[in-house]
C-alpha positions, 0 to 999 in steps of 0.5 A: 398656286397655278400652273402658270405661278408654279412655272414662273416659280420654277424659273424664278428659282432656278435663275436665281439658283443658277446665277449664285452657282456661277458667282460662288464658282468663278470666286472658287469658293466651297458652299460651306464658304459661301453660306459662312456661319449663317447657311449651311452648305445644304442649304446653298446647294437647296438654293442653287438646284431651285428647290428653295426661293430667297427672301430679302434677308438671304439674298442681303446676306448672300451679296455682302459674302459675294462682294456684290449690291444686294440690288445685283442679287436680287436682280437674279430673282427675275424671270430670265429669257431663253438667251439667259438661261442657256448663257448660265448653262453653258458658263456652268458647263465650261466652269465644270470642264475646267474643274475635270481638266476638259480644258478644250469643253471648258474654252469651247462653253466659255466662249459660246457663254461669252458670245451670248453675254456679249449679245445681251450686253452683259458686260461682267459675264463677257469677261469671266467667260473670256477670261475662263477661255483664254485660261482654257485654251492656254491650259490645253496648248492653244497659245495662239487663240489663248493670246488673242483672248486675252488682248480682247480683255486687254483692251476692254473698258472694264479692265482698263477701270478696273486694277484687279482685272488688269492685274489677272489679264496681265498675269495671264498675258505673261503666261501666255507669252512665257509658254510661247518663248516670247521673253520680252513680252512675258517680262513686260505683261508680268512687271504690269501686274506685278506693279499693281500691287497685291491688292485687297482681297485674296484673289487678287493676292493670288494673281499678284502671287501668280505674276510674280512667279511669272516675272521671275521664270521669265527673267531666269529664262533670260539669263537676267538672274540677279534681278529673278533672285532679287524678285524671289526674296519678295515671294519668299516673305510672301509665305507666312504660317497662314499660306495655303499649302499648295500655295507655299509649295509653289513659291518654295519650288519657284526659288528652288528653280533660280536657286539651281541655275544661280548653282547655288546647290544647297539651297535649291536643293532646300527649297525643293525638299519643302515644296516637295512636302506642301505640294500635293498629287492628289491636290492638283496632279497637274501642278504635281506633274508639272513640278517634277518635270521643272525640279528634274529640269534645273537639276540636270542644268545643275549637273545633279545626277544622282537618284533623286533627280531620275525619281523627278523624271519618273515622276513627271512621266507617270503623272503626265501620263495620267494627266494627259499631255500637250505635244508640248509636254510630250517632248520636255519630258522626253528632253529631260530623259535625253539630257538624263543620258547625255550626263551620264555619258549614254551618248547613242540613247540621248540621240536616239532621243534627241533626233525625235524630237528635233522633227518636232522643234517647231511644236516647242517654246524657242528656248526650249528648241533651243534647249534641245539643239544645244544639247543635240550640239553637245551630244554630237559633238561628244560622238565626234560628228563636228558638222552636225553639231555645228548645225544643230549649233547654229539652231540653237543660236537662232530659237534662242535669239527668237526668243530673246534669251542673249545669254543662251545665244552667247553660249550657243556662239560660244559652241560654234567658236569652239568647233571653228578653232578645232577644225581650223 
């Protein structure tokens, strides 16, 4: 062979190699998964790191595992340009920030991915890299531009052909929308998706899955309980002998949340117990610190104050700390350690706490603000300080009409009544 054939073999080789990595990762899967009982996971990997080339019957046996026309596959055998080749680079690069939690290196490749994709009218790459982004940037705080990414995606032609791809923007939009405290619009995105239907292929299951948890934590989050219960019976059908783990963990620990503001005690307390055996740290370590800051949460609302539930805060705080954390984060689990001290009457330590973050409400969701000045409301009110309870009252009232949470507003009115009719 030539110089000049073993170069354009090499090409060849890794081009292809390159492309069946981006399309075995964006689908999640092992390379023992992708080579099925046809290939070994040897020799994927030998395949995807140019050190073997297709013949026509691997690369027709690759597209049927990948769901996609052989011609699709085959036309990754071909020479790539400089543009190509630095696109794949970089979705792969953005696609292993994301597996080692670099979630701003993960948006930042994506995005430089997805503008090259865009150049070279690459229609499909455009989308799972902005779709990777927008993920990204939602994951690492950036609700704005996470939001923004997402509407692009919205409004693009192939989702709007496509139900699988509405039905993932759209859980993801409601994600977006629940983290930013706006409740309508997160109930609006996640009845979407949800509404097209659980699809044929297991992703898409999974995104059904995803948007039906979204819907149900945010109508909890609007106070709209009976239809959030009414929601978590579909998700509790959903789990079956054949449920993934970590995936039952998270729809046990989902009807364990509305199961506790609902004060049905007994079985929040159930349905956490399970999900606090399927889930696991060394699975996800974020889903598990996540977790346990929402299982201490709902039981504090419950009033549950006994060791189990500062092993929950404990937890959150551990694994956060290993993790890393948002501004965001940061101050929910400092919210949980304050409304741990208020229940057990340790006034001065829930202010202390309290004050803290009130200089911070604005890096809050507006309920979750609002969380925080209702109970720096009640923690002043506790210390006899009826004016400053008063205000922090009527910033509770006004974040959770933000919002759109009416119920929590009521409760905040409620306060203020009360504190009018004392001093009266």
């Amino acid at each position: 062979m030539s110089v000049s054939n073993q170069a354009r073999s090499s090409r060849v080789g890794s081009s292809f190699g390159e492309r069946l990595k981006q399309e075995r990762l964006s689908r999640n899967l092992t390379q023992a998964e992708l080579g099925g009982a046809l290939y070994s996971a040897s020799y994927i990997s030998l395949l995807e790191n140019a050190h073997r080339e297709p013949t026509t019957e691997i690369i027709k046996q690759l597209a049927q595992q990948l769901e996609l026309a052989p011609s699709s596959v085959a036309q990754w055998a071909q020479s790539s340009t400089p543009a190509e080749s630095e696109g794949l680079r970089l979705s792969l690069i953005a696609r292993q920030s994301w597996d080692t939690r670099d979630y701003s290196g993960a948006a930042s490749s994506a995005k430089a991915a997805a503008e090259l994709a865009c150049s070279a009218k690459d229609s499909v790459t455009w989308w799972n890299m902005t779709f990777l982004a927008a993920n990204s940037l939602l994951r690492n705080g950036d609700h704005a531009d996470a939001t923004a990414s997402l509407q692009s995606l919205l409004e693009h032609q192939l989702t709007r052909d496509s139900d699988a791809l509405s039905l993932r923007a759209h859980q993801v939009m409601a994600a977006a929308m629940l983290a930013q405290g706006s409740l309508p619009e997160a109930i609006n995105h996640a009845t979407l998706a949800v509404e097209i239907g659980s699809g044929d292929s297991a992703e898409e299951f999974g995104a059904y899955l995803l948007a039906l948890q979204t819907l149900i934590g945010a109508l909890t989050e609007a106070g709209r309980l009976d239809e959030a219960w009414t929601h978590t019976m579909v998700l509790a059908e959903a789990v079956t002998d054949q449920t993934p783990p970590q995936m039952a963990g998270e729809i046990h620990w989902v009807i364990g949340n509305v199961a506790f503001i609902r004060q049905d005690i007994r079985t929040g307390l159930e349905h956490h117990a399970k999900a606090s055996r399927l889930l696991s740290p060394a699975a996800d370590l974020s889903r598990w610190a996540q977790f346990n800051k929402a299982t201490a949460w709902v039981r504090l609302m419950a009033g549950v104050v006994e060791p189990a539930t500062l092993q929950a805060i404990e937890r959150s705080e551990l694994a956060h700390s290993v993790v890393g954390a948002t501004v965001a984060e940061t101050l929910e689990v400092s919210l949980l350690r304050a409304r741990w001290h208020f229940l057990n009457n340790e006034i001065p330590q829930a202010l202390d706490l309290l004050n803290g973050i009130e200089m911070q409400w604005d890096q809050l969701a507006p309920h979750i603000a609002g969380d925080s000045a209702l109970l720096l409301g009640n923690a002043l009110q506790a210390a006899n300080r009826l004016d400053d309870a008063l205000a922090a009252y009527r910033d509770a009232f006004d974040r959770y009409t933000q919002a759109g949470a009416s119920d929590r507003a009521e409760v905040a009115a409620d306060h203020m009544a009360s504190i009018h009719t004392t001093s009266a």
